[in-house]
C-alpha positions in Angstrom: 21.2 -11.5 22.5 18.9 -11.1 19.3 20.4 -9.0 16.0 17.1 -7.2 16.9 18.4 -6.6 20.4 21.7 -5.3 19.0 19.9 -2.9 16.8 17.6 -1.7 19.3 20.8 -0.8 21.0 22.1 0.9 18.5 18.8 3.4 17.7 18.5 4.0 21.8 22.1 5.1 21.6 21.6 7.1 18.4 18.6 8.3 19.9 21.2 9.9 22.7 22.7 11.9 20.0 20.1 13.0 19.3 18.8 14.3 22.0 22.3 15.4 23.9 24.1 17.8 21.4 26.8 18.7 23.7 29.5 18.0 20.9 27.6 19.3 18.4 29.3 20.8 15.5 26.9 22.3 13.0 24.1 24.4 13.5 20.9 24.8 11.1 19.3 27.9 11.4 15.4 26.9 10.1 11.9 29.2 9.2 12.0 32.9 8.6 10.5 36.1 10.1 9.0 35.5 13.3 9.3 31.7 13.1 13.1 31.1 13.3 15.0 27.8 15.4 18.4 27.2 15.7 19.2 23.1 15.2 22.2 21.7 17.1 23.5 18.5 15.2 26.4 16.2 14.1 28.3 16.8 10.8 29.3 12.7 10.5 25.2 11.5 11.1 23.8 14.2 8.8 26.3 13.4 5.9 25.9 9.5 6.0 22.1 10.2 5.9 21.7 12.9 3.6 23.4 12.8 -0.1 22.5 16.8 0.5 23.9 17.3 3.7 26.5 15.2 2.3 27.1 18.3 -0.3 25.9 20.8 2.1 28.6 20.5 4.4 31.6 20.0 2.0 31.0 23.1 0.1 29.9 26.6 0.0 26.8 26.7 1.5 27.9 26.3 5.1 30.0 28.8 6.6 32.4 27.0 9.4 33.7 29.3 12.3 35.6 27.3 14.2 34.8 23.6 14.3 31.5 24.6 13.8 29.2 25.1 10.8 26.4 26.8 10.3 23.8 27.7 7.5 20.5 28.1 6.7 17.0 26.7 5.7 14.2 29.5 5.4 12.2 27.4 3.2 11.4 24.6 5.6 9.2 25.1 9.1 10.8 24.1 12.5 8.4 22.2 13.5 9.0 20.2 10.0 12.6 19.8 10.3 12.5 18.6 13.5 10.5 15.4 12.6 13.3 15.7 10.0 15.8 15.7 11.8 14.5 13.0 14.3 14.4 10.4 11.5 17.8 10.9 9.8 19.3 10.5 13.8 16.6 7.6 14.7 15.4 6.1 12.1 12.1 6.3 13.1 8.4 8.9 12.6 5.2 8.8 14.6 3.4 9.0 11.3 0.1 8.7 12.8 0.7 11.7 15.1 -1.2 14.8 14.9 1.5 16.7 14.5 2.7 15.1 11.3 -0.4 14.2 9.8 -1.4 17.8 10.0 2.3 18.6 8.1 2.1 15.4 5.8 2.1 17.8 2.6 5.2 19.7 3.9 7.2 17.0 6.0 6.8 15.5 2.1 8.0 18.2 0.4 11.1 18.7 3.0 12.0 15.3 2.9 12.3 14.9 -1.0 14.9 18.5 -0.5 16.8 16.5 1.9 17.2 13.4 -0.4 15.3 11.1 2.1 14.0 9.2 -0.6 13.0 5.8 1.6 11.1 8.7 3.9 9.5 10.1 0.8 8.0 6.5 -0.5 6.6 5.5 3.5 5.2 9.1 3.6 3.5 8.8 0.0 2.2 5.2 0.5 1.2 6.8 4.0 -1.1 9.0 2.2 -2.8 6.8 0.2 -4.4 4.4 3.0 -5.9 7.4 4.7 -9.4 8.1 4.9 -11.7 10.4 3.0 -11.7 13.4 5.5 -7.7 13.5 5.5 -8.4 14.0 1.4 -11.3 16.5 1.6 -9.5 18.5 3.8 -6.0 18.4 1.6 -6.6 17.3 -1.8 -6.4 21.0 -3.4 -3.3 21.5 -1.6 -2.2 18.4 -2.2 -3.4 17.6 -6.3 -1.0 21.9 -6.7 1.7 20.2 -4.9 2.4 17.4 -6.7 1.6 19.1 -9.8 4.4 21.5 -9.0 6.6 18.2 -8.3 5.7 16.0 -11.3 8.1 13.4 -11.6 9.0 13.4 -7.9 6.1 12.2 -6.4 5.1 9.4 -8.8 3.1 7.1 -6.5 0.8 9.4 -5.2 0.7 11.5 -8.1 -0.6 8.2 -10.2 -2.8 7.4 -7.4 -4.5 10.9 -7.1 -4.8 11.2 -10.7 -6.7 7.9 -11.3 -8.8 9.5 -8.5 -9.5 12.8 -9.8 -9.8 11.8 -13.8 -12.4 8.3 -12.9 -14.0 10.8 -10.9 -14.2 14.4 -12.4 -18.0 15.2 -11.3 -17.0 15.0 -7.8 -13.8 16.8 -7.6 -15.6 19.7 -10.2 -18.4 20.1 -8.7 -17.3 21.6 -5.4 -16.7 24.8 -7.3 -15.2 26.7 -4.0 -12.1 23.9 -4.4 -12.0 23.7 -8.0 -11.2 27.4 -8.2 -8.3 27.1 -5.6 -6.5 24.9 -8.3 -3.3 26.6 -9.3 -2.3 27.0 -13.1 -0.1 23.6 -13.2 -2.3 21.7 -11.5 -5.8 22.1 -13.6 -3.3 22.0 -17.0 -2.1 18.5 -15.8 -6.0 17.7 -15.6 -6.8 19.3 -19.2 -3.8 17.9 -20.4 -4.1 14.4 -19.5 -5.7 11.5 -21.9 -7.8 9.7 -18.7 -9.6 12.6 -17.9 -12.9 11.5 -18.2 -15.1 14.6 -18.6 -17.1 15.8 -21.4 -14.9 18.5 -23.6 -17.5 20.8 -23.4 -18.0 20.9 -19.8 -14.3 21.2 -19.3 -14.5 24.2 -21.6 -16.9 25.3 -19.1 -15.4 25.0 -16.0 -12.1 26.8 -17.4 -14.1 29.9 -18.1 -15.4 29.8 -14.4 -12.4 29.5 -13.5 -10.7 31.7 -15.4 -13.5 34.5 -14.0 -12.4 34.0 -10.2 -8.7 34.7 -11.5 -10.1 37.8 -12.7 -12.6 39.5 -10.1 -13.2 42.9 -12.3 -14.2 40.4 -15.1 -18.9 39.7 -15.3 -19.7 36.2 -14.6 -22.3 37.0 -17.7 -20.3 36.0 -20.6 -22.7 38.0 -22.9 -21.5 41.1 -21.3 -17.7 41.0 -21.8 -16.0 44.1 -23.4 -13.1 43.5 -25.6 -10.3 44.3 -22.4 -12.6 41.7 -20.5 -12.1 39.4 -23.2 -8.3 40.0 -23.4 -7.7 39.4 -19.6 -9.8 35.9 -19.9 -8.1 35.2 -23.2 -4.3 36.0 -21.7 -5.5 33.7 -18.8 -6.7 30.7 -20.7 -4.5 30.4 -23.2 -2.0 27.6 -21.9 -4.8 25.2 -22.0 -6.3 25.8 -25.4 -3.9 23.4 -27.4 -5.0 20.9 -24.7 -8.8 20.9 -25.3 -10.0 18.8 -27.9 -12.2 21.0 -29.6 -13.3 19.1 -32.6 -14.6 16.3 -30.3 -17.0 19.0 -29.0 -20.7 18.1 -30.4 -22.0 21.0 -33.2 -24.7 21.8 -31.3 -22.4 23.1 -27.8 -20.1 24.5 -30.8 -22.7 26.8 -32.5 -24.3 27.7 -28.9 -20.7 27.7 -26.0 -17.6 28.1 -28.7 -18.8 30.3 -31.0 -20.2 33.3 -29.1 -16.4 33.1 -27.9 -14.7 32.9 -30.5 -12.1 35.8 -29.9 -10.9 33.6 -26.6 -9.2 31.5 -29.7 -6.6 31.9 -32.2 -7.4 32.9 -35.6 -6.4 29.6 -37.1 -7.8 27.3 -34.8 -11.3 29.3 -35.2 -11.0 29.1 -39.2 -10.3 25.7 -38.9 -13.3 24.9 -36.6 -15.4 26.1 -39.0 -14.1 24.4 -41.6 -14.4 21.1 -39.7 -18.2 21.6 -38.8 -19.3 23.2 -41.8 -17.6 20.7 -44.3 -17.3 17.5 -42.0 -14.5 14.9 -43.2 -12.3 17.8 -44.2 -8.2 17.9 -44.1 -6.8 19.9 -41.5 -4.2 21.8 -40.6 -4.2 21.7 -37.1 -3.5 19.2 -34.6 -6.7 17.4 -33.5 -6.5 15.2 -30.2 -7.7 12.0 -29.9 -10.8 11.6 -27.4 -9.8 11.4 -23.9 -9.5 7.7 -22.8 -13.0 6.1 -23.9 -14.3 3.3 -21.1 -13.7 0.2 -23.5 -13.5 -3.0 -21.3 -11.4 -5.5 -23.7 -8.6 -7.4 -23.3 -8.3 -8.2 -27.5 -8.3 -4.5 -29.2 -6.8 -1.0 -27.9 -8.0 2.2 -28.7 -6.2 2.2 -32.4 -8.4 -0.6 -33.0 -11.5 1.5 -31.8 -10.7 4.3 -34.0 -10.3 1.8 -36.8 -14.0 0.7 -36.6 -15.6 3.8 -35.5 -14.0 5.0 -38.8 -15.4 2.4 -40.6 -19.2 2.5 -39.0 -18.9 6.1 -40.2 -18.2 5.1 -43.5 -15.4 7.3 -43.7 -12.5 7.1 -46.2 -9.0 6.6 -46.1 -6.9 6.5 -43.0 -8.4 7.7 -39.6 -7.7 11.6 -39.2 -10.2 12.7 -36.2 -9.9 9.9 -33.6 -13.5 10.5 -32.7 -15.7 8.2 -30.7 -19.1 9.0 -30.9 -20.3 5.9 -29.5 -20.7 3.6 -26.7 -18.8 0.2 -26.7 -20.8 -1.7 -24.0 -18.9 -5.2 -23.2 -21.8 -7.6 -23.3 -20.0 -11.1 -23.3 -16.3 -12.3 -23.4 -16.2 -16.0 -23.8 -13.0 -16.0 -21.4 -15.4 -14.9 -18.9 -18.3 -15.7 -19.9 -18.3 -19.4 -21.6 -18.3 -19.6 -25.3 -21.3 -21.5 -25.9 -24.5 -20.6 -28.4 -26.7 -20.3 -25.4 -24.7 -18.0 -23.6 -24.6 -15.5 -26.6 -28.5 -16.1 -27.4 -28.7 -14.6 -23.1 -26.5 -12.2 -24.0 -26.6 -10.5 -27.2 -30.2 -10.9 -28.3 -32.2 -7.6 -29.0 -29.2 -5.6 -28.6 -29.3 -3.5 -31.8 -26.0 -3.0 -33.0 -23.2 -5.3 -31.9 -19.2 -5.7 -32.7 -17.7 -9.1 -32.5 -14.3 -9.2 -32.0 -12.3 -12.6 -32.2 -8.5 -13.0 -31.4 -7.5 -16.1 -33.4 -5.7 -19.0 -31.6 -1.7 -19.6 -32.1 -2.1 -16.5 -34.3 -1.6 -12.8 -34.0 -5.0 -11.8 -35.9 -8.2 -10.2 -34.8 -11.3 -10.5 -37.1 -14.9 -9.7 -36.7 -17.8 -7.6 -37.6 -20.2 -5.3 -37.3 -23.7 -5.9 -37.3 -26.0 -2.7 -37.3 -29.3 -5.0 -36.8 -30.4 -6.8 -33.8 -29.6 -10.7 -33.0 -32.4 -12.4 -32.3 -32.2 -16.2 -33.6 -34.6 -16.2 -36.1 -33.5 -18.5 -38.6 -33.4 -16.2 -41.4 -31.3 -13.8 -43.4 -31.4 -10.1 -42.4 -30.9 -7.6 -44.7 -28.5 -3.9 -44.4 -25.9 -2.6 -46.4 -24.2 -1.5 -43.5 -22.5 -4.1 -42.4 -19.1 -5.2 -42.6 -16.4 -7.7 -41.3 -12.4 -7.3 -40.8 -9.4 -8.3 -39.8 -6.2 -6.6 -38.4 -2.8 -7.2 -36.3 -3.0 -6.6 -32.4 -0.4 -4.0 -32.7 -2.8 -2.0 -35.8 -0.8 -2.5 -39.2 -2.8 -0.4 -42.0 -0.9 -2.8 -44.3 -2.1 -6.0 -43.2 -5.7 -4.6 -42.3 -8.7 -6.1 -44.6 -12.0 -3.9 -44.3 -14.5 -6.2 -46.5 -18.0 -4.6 -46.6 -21.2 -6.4 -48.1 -21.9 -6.4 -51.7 -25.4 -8.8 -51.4 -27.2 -6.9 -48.6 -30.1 -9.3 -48.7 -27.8 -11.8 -47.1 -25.5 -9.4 -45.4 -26.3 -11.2 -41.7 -27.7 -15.1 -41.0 -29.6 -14.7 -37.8 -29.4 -18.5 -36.8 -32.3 -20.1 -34.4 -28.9 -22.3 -33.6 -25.3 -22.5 -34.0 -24.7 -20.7 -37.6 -24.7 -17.1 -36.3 -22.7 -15.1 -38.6 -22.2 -12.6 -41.5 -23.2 -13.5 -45.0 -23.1 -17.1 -46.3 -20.8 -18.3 -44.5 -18.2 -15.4 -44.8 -17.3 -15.3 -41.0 -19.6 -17.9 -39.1 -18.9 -17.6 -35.5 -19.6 -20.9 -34.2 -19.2 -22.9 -36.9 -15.5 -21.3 -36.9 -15.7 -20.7 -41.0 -14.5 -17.7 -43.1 -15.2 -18.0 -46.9 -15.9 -15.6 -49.6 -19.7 -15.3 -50.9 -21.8 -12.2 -49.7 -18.6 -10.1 -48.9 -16.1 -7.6 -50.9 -13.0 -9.5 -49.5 -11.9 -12.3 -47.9 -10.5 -11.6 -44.8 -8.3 -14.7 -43.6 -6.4 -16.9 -46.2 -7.9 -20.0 -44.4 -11.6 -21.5 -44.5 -11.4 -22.0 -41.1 -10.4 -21.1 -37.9 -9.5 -21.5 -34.0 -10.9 -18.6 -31.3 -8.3 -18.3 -28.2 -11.2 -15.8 -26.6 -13.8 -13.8 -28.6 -15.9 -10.4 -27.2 -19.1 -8.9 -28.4 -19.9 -5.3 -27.7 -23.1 -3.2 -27.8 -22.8 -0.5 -30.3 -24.9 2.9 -28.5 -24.4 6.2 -30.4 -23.8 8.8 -27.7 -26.1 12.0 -27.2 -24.7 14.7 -29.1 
């Protein structure tokens, strides 16, 4: 006889208990109102399979009359407890059963009470391999519940979240769901970095939907009165430290924030103002980074982008706004891509404005530069005073960073017809692996030379504002 066999044996027998209660000795009374059951089960199998039936039953919560005790469970459905209680005596769940895949939300809920926690991972990992109409049909319900549960749920939570914030158009769009959202659940959304939605259109969809929580309130901003405006203001307020405001474009600000104003605090408005009247100036208030930008690189974070945006801008100082008003388009990584002269000539030609980025071999060092012209191989000097090259740690260090812009603009980029692409005379040659100090403020590597463990180039697009 098989160890399979034996346990077999042993579920069919448990499975008896299960079903034959006759020396039962505690009794569950589950539901409320007009949907009420009375469970027969074992102390000694609900104890060793529960940590809170374990606790249940040793202290006050069960009354015991007898040899029996009872208590009871209004928050949970019969029909959920008894696929409940069918697991802890067998083991086992029909998890593709009507029945339970109709209850999936609850039955999850239930189990993570009862401190199933095996139950609660197969149910979660459950979720996420079923189809789209199973998630039309639940992921309102679904997205409030695990809100309310953050930090229990983790799997599905990360899963649902990746769907929701790499997809926000379709999830927002279907206004008749988005309004169903309950408080926790849209703040985790507004809240969270990967969100990828426009900050204005965010703003926008939390007025909508701060209108259906208020029915007596006009859809026609224009029309408020000031205890319309109070109501929407009361409602909103949780989320305004979470919307990132000064990444809104002046244009939406004149024409979508400030008609509104009064929905904000006094501070926050002043220092709006302040920020688009007077760009560049210090300020008082917090101000959010840009939710997650799309940057496909495997050398620099978002620090790093930050970093360079700053420097495009020609902004001074350290980076205060963490602003990224462009596009970083990955056009070549020579990991990927091969790291030859003809490959970057496909590539990167007639591009406009490009970033190189090269992660130095055997070293922890990035340099590059910015180039706000087009490549296009033709054997000449190009001319800009905008350009610049760099160098900083892959963990950003201010200290150790080397901005070095271009003093001789004439010479500020060599557009090889071969293999001597590269910024000023010979200041950082990409090919040709050199870094010396001609055309350039500042020398951005100690040695003349270098070794490239990969290298990236990115398409520099300034975003509609």
């Amino acid at each position: 006889m098989s160890s399979e066999t034996l346990v077999n044996s042993l579920l069919r027998d448990l499975s008896r208990l299960y079903n034959d209660t006759n020396d039962y000795d505690v009794i569950i009374q589950v539901g409320e109102e007009f949907d009420i059951e009375y469970f027969k089960a074992h102390s000694n199998i609900l104890k060793i399979r529960s940590s809170y039936f374990d606790s249940a039953l040793s202290s006050n919560w069960a009354k015991k009359e007898g040899n029996v005790f009872t208590f009871k469970k209004p928050n949970i459905k019969p029909n959920i407890f008894r696929i409940i209680l069918k697991y802890i005596y067998t083991g086992t769940i029909n998890i593709k059963s009507v029945i339970v895949e109709n209850n999936l939300i609850e039955l999850l809920i239930a189990a993570d009470e009862i401190n199933l926690d095996e139950l609660v991972d197969y149910i979660q990992n459950h979720i996420i391999t079923l189809d789209q109409e199973w998630f039309k049909r639940n992921e309102i319900k679904l997205y409030n519940t695990l809100s309310r549960y953050q930090g229990v749920f983790n799997i599905l939570y990360e899963h649902f979240e990746d769907l929701i914030s790499n997809n926000p158009d379709k999830f927002l769009n279907n206004f008749n769901l988005f309004s169903e959202l309950e408080d926790d659940a849209l703040l985790s959304l507004i809240q969270s970095d990967n969100f990828k939605m426009d900050e204005i259109e965010i703003w926008d969809n939390l007025l909508k939907w701060a209108i259906t929580k208020n029915p007596n309130v006009s859809n026609d901003t224009t029309l408020w009165n000031s205890k319309e405006i109070d109501f929407i203001k009361l409602t909103i307020q949780q989320f305004i430290p979470h919307i990132r405001f000064f990444q809104i474009s002046s244009e939406d600000y004149y024409y979508k924030i400030r008609p509104l104003s009064a929905l904000l605090p006094k501070e926050l408005n002043e220092e709006l103002i302040l920020h688009y009247l007077v760009p560049g100036s210090s300020l008082n208030t917090k101000v959010l980074p840009s939710r997650k930008v799309n940057v496909e690189s495997v050398i620099i974070d978002m620090d790093h982008i930050y970093q360079i945006v700053h420097w495009i801008d020609k902004n001074q100082g350290e980076v205060s706004l963490k602003l990224v008003p462009y596009e970083f388009k990955l056009l070549l990584r020579g990991s990927r891509d091969g790291f030859g002269i003809d490959t970057f000539g496909k590539r990167c030609y007639n591009k406009r404005a490009t970033l190189i980025i090269i992660k130095l071999k055997d070293d922890d060092k990035i340099i590059g530069g910015y180039n706000p012209l087009s490549w296009r191989g033709a054997s000449k000097y190009l001319s800009t005073n905008d350009s610049f090259i760099f160098s900083f740690q892959s963990t950003l260090n201010l200290s150790s960073t080397v901005l070095s812009r271009v003093k001789n603009g004439k010479n500020a980029i060599y557009d090889s017809a071969y293999d001597k692409h590269g910024f000023g005379d010979g200041d950082l040659r990409i090919f040709d692996k050199v870094c010396d100090l001609k055309e350039y403020e500042k020398r951005i590597i100690k040695n003349d030379s270098f070794e490239i463990e990969d290298y990236e180039v990115f398409q520099i697009v300034k975003k509609n504002t």
